[in-house]
C-alpha positions in Angstrom: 124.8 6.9 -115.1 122.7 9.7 -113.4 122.8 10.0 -109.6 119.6 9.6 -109.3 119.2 6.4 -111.7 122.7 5.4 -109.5 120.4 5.7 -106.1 117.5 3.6 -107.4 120.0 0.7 -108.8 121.7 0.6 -104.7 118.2 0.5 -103.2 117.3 -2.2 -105.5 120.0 -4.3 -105.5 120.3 -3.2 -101.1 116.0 -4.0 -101.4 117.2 -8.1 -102.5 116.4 -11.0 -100.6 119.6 -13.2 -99.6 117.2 -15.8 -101.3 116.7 -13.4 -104.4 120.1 -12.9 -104.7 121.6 -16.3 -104.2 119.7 -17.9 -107.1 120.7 -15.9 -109.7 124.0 -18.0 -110.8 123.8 -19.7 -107.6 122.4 -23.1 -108.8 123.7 -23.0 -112.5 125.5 -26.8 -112.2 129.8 -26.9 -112.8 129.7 -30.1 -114.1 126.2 -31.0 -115.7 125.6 -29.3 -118.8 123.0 -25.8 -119.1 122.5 -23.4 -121.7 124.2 -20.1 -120.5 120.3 -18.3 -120.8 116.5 -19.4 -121.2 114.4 -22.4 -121.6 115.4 -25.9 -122.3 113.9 -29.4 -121.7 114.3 -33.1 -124.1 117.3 -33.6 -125.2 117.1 -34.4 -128.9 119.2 -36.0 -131.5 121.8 -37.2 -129.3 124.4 -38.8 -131.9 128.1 -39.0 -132.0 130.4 -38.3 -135.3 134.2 -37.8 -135.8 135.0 -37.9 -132.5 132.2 -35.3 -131.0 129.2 -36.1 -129.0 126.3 -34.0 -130.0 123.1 -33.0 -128.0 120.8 -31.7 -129.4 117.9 -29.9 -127.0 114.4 -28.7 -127.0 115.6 -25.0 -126.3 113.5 -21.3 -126.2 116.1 -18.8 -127.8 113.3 -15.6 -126.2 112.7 -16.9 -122.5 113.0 -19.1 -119.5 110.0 -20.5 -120.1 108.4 -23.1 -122.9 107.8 -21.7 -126.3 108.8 -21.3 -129.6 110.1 -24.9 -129.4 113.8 -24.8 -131.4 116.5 -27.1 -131.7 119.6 -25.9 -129.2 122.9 -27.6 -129.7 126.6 -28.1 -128.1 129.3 -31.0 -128.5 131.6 -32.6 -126.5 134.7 -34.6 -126.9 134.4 -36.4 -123.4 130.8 -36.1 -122.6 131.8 -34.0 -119.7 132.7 -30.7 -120.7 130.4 -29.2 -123.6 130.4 -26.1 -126.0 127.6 -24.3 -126.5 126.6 -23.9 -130.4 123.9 -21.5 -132.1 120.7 -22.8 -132.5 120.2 -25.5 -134.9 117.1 -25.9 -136.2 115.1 -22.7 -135.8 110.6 -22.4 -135.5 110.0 -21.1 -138.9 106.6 -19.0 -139.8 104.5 -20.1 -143.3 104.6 -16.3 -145.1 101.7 -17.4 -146.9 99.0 -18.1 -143.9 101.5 -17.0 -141.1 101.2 -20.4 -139.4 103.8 -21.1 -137.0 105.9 -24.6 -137.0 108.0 -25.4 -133.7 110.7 -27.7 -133.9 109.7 -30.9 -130.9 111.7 -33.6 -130.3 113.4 -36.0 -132.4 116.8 -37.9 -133.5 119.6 -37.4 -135.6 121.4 -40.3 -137.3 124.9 -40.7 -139.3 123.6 -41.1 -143.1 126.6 -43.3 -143.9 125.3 -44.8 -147.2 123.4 -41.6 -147.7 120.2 -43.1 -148.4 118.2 -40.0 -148.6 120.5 -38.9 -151.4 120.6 -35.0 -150.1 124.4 -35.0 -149.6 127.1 -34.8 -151.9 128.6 -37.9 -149.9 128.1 -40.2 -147.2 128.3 -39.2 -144.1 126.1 -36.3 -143.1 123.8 -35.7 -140.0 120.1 -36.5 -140.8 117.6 -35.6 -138.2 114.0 -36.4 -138.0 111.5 -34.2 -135.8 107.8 -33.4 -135.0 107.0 -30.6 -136.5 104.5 -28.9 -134.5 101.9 -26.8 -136.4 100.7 -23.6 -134.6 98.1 -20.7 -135.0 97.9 -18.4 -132.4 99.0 -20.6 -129.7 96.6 -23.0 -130.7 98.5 -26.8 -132.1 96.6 -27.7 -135.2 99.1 -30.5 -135.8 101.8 -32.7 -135.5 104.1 -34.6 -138.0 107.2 -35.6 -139.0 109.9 -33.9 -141.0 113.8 -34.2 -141.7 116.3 -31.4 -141.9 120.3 -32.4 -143.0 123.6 -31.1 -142.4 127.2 -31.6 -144.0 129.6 -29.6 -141.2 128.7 -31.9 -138.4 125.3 -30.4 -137.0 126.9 -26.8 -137.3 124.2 -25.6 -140.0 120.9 -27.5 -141.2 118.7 -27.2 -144.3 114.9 -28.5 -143.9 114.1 -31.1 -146.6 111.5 -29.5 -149.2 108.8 -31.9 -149.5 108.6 -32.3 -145.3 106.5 -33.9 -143.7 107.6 -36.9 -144.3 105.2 -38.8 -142.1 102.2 -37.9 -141.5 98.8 -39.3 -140.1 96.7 -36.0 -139.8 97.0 -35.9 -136.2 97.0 -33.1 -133.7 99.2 -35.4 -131.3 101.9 -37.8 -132.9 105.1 -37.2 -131.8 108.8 -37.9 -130.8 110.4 -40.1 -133.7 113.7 -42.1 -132.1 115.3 -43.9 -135.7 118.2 -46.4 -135.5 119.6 -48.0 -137.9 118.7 -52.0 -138.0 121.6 -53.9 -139.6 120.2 -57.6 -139.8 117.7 -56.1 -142.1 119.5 -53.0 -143.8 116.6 -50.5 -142.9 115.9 -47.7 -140.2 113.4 -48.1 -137.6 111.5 -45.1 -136.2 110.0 -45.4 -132.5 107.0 -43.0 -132.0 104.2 -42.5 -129.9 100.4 -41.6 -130.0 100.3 -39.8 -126.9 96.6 -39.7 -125.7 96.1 -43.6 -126.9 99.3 -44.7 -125.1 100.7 -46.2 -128.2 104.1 -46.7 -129.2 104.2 -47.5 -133.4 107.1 -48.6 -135.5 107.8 -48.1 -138.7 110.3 -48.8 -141.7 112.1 -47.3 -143.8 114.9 -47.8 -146.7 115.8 -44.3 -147.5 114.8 -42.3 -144.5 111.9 -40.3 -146.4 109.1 -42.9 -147.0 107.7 -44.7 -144.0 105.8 -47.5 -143.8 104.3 -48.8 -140.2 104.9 -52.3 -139.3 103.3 -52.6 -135.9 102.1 -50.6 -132.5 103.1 -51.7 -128.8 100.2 -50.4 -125.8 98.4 -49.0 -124.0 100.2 -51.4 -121.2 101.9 -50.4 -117.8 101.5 -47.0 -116.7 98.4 -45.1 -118.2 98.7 -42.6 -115.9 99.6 -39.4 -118.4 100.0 -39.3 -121.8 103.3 -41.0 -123.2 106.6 -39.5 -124.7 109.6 -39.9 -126.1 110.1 -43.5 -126.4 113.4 -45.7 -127.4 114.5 -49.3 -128.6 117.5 -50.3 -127.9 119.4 -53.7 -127.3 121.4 -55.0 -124.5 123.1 -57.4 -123.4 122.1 -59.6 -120.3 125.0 -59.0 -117.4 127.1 -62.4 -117.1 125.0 -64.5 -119.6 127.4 -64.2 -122.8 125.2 -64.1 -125.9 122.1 -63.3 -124.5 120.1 -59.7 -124.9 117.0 -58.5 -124.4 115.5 -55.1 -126.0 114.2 -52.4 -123.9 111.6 -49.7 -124.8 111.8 -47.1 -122.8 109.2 -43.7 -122.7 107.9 -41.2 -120.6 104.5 -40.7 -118.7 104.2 -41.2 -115.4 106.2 -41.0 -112.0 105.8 -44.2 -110.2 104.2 -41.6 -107.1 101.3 -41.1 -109.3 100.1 -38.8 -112.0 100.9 -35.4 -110.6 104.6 -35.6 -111.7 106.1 -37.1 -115.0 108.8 -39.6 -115.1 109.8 -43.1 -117.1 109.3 -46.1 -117.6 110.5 -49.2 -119.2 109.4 -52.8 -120.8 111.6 -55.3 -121.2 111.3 -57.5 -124.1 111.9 -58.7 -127.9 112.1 -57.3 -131.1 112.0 -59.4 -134.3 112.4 -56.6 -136.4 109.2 -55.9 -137.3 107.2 -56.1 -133.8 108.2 -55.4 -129.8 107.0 -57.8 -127.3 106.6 -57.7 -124.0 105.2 -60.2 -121.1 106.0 -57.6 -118.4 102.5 -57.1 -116.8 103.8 -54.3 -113.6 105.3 -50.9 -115.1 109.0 -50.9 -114.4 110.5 -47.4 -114.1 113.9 -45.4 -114.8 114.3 -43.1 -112.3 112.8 -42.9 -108.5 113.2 -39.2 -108.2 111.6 -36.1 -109.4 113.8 -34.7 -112.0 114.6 -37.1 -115.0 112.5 -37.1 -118.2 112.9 -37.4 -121.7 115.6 -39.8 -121.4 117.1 -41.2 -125.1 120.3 -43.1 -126.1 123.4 -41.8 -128.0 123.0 -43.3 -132.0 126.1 -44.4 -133.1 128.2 -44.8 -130.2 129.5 -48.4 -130.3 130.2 -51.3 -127.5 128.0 -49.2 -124.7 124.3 -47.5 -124.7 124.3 -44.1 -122.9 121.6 -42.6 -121.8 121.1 -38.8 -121.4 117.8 -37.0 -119.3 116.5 -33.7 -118.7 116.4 -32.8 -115.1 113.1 -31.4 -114.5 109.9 -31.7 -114.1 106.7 -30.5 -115.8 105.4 -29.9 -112.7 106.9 -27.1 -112.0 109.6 -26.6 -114.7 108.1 -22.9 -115.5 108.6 -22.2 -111.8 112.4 -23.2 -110.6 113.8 -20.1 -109.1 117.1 -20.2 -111.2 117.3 -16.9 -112.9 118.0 -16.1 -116.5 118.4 -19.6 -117.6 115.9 -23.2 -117.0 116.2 -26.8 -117.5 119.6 -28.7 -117.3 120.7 -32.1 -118.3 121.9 -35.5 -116.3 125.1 -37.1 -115.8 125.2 -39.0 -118.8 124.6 -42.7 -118.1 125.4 -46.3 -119.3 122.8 -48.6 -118.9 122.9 -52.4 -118.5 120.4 -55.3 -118.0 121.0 -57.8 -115.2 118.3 -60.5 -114.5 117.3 -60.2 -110.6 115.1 -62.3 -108.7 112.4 -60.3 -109.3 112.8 -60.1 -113.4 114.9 -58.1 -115.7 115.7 -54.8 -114.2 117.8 -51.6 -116.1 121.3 -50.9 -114.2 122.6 -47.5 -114.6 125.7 -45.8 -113.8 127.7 -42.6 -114.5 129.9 -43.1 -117.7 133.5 -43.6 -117.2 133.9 -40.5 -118.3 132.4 -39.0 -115.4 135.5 -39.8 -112.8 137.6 -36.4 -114.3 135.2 -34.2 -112.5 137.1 -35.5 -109.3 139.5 -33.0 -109.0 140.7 -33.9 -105.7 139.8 -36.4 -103.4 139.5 -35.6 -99.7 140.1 -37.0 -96.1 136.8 -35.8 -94.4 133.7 -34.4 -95.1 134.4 -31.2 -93.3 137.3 -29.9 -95.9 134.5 -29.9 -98.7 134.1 -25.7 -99.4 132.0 -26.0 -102.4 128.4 -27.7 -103.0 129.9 -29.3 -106.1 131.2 -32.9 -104.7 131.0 -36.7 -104.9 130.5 -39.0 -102.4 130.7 -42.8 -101.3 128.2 -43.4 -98.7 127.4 -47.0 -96.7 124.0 -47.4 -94.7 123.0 -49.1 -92.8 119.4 -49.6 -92.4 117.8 -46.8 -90.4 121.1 -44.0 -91.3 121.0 -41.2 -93.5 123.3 -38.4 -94.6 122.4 -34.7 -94.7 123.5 -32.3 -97.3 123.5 -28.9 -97.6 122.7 -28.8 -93.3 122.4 -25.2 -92.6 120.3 -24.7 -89.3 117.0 -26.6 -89.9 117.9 -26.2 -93.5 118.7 -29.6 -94.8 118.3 -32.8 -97.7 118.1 -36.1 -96.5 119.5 -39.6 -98.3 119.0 -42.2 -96.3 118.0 -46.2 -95.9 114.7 -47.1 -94.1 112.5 -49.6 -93.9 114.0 -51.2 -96.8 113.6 -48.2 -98.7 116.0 -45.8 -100.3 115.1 -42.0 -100.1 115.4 -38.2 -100.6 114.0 -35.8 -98.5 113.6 -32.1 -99.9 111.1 -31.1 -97.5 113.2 -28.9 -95.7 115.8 -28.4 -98.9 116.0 -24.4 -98.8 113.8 -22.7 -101.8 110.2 -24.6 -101.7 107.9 -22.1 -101.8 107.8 -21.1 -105.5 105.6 -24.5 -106.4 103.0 -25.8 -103.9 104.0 -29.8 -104.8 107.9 -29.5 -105.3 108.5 -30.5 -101.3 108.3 -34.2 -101.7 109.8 -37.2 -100.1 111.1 -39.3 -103.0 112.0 -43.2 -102.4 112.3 -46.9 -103.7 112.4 -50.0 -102.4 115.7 -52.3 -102.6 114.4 -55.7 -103.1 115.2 -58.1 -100.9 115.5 -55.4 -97.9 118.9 -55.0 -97.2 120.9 -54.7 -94.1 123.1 -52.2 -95.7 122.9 -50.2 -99.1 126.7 -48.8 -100.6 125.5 -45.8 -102.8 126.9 -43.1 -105.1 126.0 -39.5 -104.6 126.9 -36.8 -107.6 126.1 -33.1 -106.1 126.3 -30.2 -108.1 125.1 -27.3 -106.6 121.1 -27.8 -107.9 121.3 -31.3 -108.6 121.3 -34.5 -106.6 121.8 -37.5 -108.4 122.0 -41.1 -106.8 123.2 -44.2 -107.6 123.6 -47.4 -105.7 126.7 -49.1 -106.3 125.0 -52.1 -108.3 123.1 -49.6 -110.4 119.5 -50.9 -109.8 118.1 -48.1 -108.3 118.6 -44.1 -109.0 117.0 -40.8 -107.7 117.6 -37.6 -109.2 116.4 -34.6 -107.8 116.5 -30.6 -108.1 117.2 -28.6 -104.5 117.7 -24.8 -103.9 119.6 -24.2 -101.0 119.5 -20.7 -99.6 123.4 -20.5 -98.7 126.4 -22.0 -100.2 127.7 -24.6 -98.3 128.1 -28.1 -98.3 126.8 -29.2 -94.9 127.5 -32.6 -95.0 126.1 -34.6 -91.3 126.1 -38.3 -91.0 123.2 -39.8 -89.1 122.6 -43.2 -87.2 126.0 -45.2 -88.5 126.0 -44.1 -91.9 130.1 -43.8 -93.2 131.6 -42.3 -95.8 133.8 -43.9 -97.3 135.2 -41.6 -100.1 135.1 -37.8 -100.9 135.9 -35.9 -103.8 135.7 -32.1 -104.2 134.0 -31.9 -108.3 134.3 -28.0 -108.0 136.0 -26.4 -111.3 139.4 -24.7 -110.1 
């Protein structure tokens, strides 16, 4: 290196913010899974096979911010630690009228009878996906196509006569397929976006679809909806009884100016999805968890994994050369409440290695990669990441169960990312038990009945914990989650 080149890199690097420099590797999470560089948001195609867990993910291989929509992928054999893969299913340009088609969201399934007939033998990943139709920036249109592999998601080959749905729309998006035993056919989820539909269709070979019926516009209306799911469950401590949820994104329940989910509870006969629920009930109370879709093929438990951001201002996190990370995965439940049928959620089993060692008090924690058990009573709170008048506040009032991340470090890069995020806990309780997963960008809570949850992204400018009870709060477990 010349001197002179030498003088300019010290007075750069000397010129750097402690702000600029902390968030370069800073906030990548330990124990929640990023790609190591650029964009990513939905998770796609989440499917298990021979013993790995794949995730598939709306990924950008050129940038840290949306475009040129491709399929990312990694596996895991635990759902905690992942291995980042090359990129699945690539955008590909038409060398005829240089049109451009982005890979968007979709599933993957186990072809076990291989019903498309594309593999030598049963067994192979199929996934389904919107392709998205481009010309100079501009989407002309959006349908559905199918791509298969036989080394276990590692390489993909588009089918030839894609799409194979296809409405001539420029929005219609976001096929979720499962297969359906009682009636030995797949069933796709998809949505209209602008008409707040949700339609299902049929199919016996995974290539020709028919439509059997359309759920909406109903509950939120707010924004335009995405990524929807079906799935059964069982109702908690009523043997033999389940109820199906469809699940989707729109929404936040603070109103239009931030995304989230939301969920009906209902039947399905096969054919049509019901649903008597008048109020929109919603997955998440924080800021940061969209796109969320179920593992296929994973038997005896439904796990649900999100993307942790928000459109908002996804472009605009200050995290360096990589955006967008993805939630503690999560099994969900039903349990019938006073108020209805309501979603539980809670951290899979799974979850518990990333304790790696539990602790006595809150002020031997030396990372801002932890786990805590926290009881409140109403009007407490707990801070993390206290630094001066730095701080992020959990706490219990009023009957209501909330994040603070007015005064959470970084806040200044989006004009509506300070925000006060809460839910209520119906009836109001005297005291709330919750769960709190940190990991240095990522908050994620869970009370300890799995009713309620709020996930949210903070930015600290400095790198420790700062734990602080307030008011008669207690903690009554620690673990450090930090990789040794």
């Amino acid at each position: 290196m010349k001197p002179f080149a030498l003088l300019v890199l010290i007075a750069f690097i000397s010129s750097c913010s402690p702000k600029e420099k902390i968030s370069i590797e800073q906030y990548r999470p330990q124990v929640h899974y990023s790609p190591q560089k650029n964009w990513t948001n939905d998770p796609n195609g989440l499917v298990y096979l021979d013993g790995e867990y794949h995730l598939f993910y709306q990924y950008n291989p050129y940038g840290t911010t949306w475009g040129h929509m491709s399929w990312g992928h990694a596996v895991s054999t635990d759902l905690v630690n992942w291995k980042e893969l090359p990129v699945a299913i690539e955008e590909y340009l038409d060398a005829t009228t240089g049109d451009s088609t982005m890979i968007f969201s979709g599933t993957a399934v186990v072809d076990f009878n291989n019903s498309t007939t594309l593999c030598n033998e049963p067994g192979c990943l199929i996934s389904i996906y919107t392709s998205h139709l481009h010309r100079n920036n501009q989407g002309l249109r959006q349908h559905q196509s199918l791509a298969y592999s036989t080394d276990k998601g590692r390489t993909w080959k588009r089918y030839n006569k894609n799409p194979v749905l296809d409405i001539d729309r420029k929005d219609f998006r976001d096929p979720k397929v499962f297969w359906y035993p009682e009636r030995e056919k797949w069933i796709m989820a998809l949505v209209v976006p602008d008409l707040y539909k949700v339609q299902l269709y049929e199919s016996k070979d995974l290539l020709a679809w028919n439509l059997m019926s359309e759920f909406g516009p109903a509950g939120d209306t707010l924004r335009i909806w995405e990524c929807p799911d079906l799935f059964e469950l069982p109702v908690e401590d009523q043997p033999g009884k389940t109820k199906w949820i469809l699940s989707l994104s729109g929404s936040h329940p603070a109103g239009p100016t931030f995304v989230g989910m939301q969920y009906f509870v209902g039947e399905f006969d096969g054919t049509t999805f019901t649903s008597a629920q008048l109020q929109p009930l919603y997955v998440d109370f924080g800021k940061d968890y969209y796109a969320g879709i179920v593992f296929n093929n994973v038997k005896d438990r439904t796990i649900m994994l999100g993307w942790v951001n928000n459109w908002t201002y996804a472009n605009q996190i200050p995290t360096g050369k990589w955006r967008g990370m993805f939630s503690i995965p999560r099994e969900l439940g039903l349990k019938e409440t006073n108020q209805g049928f309501r979603l539980t959620q809670q951290p899979v089993k799974e979850w518990e290695t990333t304790r790696q060692q539990e602790l006595n008090s809150v002020t031997e924690l030396q990372t801002q990669t932890f786990e805590l058990e926290v009881e409140l009573p109403e009007g407490s709170g707990i801070h993390l990441f206290k630094s001066g008048t730095e701080q992020t506040t959990i706490g219990l009032r009023d009957g209501k169960l909330f994040l603070d991340r007015t005064k959470s470090g970084r806040i200044e890069f989006q004009k509506d990312f300070a925000s006060v995020e809460f839910v209520t806990i119906e009836p109001k309780p005297e005291r709330l038990t919750i769960r709190i997963l940190v990991d240095q960008s990522v908050i994620e809570v869970f009370s300890t009945d799995g009713l309620y949850t709020i996930t949210d992204q903070v930015f600290p400018t400095h790198t420790n914990p700062g734990v602080e009870v307030l008011g008669g709060a207690k903690v009554k477990k620690i673990w450090n989650s930090a990789r040794k």
